[in-house]
C-alpha positions as CSV (number, residue, x, y, z in Angstrom):
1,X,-106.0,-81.6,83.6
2,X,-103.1,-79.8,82.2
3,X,-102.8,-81.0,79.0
4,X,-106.4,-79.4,78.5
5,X,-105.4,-76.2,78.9
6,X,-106.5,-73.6,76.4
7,X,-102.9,-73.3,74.1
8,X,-103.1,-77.2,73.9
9,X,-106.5,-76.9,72.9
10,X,-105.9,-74.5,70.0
11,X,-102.9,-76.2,68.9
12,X,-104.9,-79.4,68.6
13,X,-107.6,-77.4,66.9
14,X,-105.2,-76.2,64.3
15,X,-103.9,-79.8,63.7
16,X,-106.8,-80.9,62.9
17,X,-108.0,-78.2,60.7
18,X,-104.7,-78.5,58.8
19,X,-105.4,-82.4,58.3
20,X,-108.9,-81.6,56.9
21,X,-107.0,-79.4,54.6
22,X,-105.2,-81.9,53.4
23,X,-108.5,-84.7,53.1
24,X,-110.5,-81.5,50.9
25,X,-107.1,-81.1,48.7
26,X,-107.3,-84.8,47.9
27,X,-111.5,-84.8,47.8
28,X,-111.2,-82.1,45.6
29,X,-108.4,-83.9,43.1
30,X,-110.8,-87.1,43.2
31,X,-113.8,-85.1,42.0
32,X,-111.6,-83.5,39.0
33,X,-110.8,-86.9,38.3
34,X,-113.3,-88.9,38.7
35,X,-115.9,-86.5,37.6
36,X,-115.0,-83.6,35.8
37,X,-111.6,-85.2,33.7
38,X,-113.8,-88.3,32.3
39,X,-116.7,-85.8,31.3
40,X,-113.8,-83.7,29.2
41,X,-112.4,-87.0,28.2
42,X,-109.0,-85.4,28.9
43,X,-107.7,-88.7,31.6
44,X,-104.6,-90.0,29.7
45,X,-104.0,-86.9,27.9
46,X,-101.8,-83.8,28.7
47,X,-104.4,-81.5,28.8
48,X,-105.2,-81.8,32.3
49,X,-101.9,-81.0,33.1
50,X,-101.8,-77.8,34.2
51,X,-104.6,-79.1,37.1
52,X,-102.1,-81.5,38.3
53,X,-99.1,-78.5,38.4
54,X,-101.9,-76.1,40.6
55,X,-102.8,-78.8,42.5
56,X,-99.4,-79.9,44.4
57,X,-98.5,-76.6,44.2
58,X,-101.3,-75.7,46.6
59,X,-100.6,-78.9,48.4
60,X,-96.7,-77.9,49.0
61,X,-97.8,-74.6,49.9
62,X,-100.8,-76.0,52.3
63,X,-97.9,-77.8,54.1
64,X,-95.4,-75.2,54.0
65,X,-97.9,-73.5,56.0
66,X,-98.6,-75.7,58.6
67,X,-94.9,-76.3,59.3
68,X,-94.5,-72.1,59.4
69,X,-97.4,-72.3,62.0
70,X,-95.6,-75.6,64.3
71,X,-92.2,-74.1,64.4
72,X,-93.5,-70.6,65.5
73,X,-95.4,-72.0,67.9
74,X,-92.0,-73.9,68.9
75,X,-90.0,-71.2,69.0
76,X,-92.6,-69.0,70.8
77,X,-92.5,-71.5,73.2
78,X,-88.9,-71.6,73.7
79,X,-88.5,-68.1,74.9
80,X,-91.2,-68.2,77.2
């Protein structure tokens, strides 16, 4: 019963959000390719780019995030 308590549970909580952050990053990429890049006829052209820059840029910054919010926790725990 423990492992249920209520810091495990948010921790598990914000796992999980941060993994569906990562599944709507990549949802999001697939529309603007799939969708939105063949309407504009720019796949296999440089103008989409720029998109692509934003995009891992928000991804690297998405995880960057997450690990900023694991090792807190880590060393929050530590001192206790």
């Amino acid at each position: 019963m423990d492992r249920y308590k209520k810091g495990t549970i948010k921790k598990l909580y914000f796992f999980f959000l941060w993994l569906l952050g990562f599944v709507v990053l990549f949802a999001f990429d697939l529309f603007m390719e799939l969708i939105v890049f063949e309407w504009l006829q720019w796949n296999g052209t440089t103008k989409n780019d720029w998109f692509f820059m934003l995009w891992w840029i928000c991804v690297f910054l998405w995880l960057l995030y997450g690990l900023y919010r694991f090792f807190k926790e880590i060393k929050l725990k530590s001192k206790r």
